[in-house]
N, C-alpha and C positions, 0 to 999 in steps of 0.2 A: 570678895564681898558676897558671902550671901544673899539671895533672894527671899529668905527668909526674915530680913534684918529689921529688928524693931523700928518703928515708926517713934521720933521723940514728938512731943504736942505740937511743935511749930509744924512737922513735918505733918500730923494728922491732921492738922486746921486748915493747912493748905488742900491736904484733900479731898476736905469735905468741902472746903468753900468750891472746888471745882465739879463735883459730885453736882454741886447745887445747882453751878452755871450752866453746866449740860440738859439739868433734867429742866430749868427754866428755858429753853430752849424749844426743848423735844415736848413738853404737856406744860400749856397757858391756858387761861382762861380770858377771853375779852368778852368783858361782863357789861352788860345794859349799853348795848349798842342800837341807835336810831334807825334805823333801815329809811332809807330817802329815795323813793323809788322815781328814776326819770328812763325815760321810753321804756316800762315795764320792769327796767335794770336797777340793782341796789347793790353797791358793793361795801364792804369792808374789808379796809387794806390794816396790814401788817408785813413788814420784813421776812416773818419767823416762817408765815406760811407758804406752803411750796405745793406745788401739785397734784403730791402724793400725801399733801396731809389728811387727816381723818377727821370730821369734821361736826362733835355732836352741837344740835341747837336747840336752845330752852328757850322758847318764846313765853313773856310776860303771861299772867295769866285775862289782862288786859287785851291782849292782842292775841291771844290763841284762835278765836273765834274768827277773825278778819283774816289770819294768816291762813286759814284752811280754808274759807273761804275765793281765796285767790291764790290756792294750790304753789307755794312756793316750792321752787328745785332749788339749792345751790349748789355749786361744785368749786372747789377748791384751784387755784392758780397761783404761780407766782407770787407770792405780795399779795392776794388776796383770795376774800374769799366772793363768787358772785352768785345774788340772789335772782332768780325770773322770776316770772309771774304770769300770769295768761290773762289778767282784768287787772285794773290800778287798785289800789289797797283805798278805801274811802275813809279813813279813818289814821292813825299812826300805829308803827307796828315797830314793838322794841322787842333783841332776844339778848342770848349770853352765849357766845360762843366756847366749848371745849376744843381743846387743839392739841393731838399729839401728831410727830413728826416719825 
């Protein structure tokens, strides 16, 4: 058998359907997340994220101003991702996380 050998549609459908499960995997987005900050800490959990994920964050254009104001770090973990803060947020602070693995 060749390693060249045609792909018939059932056999292409299955690969793109797995192509897809991979990349939903590796690049998510969790969109319009609450940030709920207790003893300074906010987290956002997920399965997908691991410690070495990369982690962009788009905070509302409502909460930009409060989130900079109380300098948020997060850094990525097992299962989630955690927010600090150096002053409690006096207001609500929502973003969108991008997530690739």
């Amino acid at each position: 058998m060749s390693s060249y050998e045609r792909l018939d549609a059932q056999g292409l459908d299955t690969m793109l359907e797995r192509i897809s499960e991979v990349m939903a995997e590796r690049h998510f987005i969790l969109d319009n997340q609450t940030l709920s900050f207790n003893n300074l800490v906010a987290t956002v959990s997920d399965s997908r994220i691991t410690s070495n994920s990369k982690v962009a964050i788009y905070y509302s254009n409502s909460s930009l101003a409060m989130a900079r104001s109380c300098s948020i770090e997060a850094d990525s973990e097992d299962g989630l991702v955690r927010f600090t803060v150096n002053r409690a947020p006096t207001s609500t602070i929502t973003c969108s996380l991008v997530i690739d693995n």
